[in-house]
N, C-alpha and C positions, 0 to 999 in steps of 0.2 A: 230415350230418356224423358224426353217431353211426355209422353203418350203415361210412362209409369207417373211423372210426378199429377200428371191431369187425373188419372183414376185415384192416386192417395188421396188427394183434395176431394173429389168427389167421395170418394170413401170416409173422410175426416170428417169432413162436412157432414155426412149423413147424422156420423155417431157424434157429432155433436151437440147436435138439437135431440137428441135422445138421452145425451147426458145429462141435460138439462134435470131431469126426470128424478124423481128420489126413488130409493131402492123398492119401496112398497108399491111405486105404483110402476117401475118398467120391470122389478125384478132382477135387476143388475147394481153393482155398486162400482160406479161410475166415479170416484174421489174428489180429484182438482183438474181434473181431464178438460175441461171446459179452459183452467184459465191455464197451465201449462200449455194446452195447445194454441190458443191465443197468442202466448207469448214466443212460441217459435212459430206462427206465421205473421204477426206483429212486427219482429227482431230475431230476423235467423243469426245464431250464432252457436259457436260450439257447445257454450253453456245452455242457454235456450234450449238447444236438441237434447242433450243431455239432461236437464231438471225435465221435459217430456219424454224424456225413457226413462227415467227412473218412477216418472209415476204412471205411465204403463206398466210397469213391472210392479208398482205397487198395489196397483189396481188386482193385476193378476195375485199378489198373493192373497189381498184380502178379499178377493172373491170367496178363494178355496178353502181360506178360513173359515167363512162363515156361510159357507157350504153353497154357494150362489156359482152359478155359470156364467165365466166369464166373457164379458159382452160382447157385440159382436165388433169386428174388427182390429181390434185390441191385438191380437196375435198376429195378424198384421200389418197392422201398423209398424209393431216391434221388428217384422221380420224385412219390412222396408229398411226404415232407420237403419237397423243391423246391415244391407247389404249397401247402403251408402255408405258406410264408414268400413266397406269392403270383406266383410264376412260373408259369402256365398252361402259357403254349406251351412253357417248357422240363420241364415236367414229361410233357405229353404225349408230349415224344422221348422222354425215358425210360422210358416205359410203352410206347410203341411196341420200344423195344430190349427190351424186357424180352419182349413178343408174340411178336417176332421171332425171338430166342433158344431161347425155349419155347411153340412153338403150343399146346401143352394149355393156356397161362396165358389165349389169345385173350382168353375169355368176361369171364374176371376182371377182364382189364386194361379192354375193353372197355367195363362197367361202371364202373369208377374213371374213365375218360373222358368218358364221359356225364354220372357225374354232377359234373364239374368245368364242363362247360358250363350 
């Protein structure tokens, strides 16, 4: 469990300083991700994770809206969160979408799968 929450972090972290970024100049539409995710590693709380899932999920729609590829980690992230509040097999989609998005992530997600089995 350590080892997964140590890669989200470092996976969070990454995409956070990339959030920073405005849509023109990373190509990604990044929303409130910067302060939602703040606030649940700030104040983990039910609601905290929750207003940070919902705006990964809102992220992901208005990616596709407006026709942008949604950024990286985002799918998992989602697929994390999802398999701490104990959804297996929907967490695995999302790590799957996330592989699939970005093959460089294969190895990563790969790992997060295995060790959810």
């Amino acid at each position: 469990m350590l080892i997964k929450t140590r890669y989200l972090f470092i996976l969070a972290t990454t995409f956070l300083f990339a959030g920073c970024a405005s849509i023109t100049e990373s190509g990604y539409y990044w929303g409130n991700y910067s302060e939602t995710y703040y606030e649940y590693i700030k104040a983990p709380s039910e609601q905290s994770v929750t207003n940070h899932l919902n705006e990964l999920n809102r992220i992901v729609d208005t990616s596709k809206q407006k026709g942008l590829k949604v950024p990286p980690g985002i799918y998992a992230e989602i697929g994390y969160i999802t398999a701490k509040r104990g959804d297996s097999d929907d967490s695995i989609a999302y790590y799957r979408q996330e592989a699939e998005l970005y093959p460089e992530s294969k190895g990563f997600i790969e790992r997060l799968i295995s060790d959810q089995k």
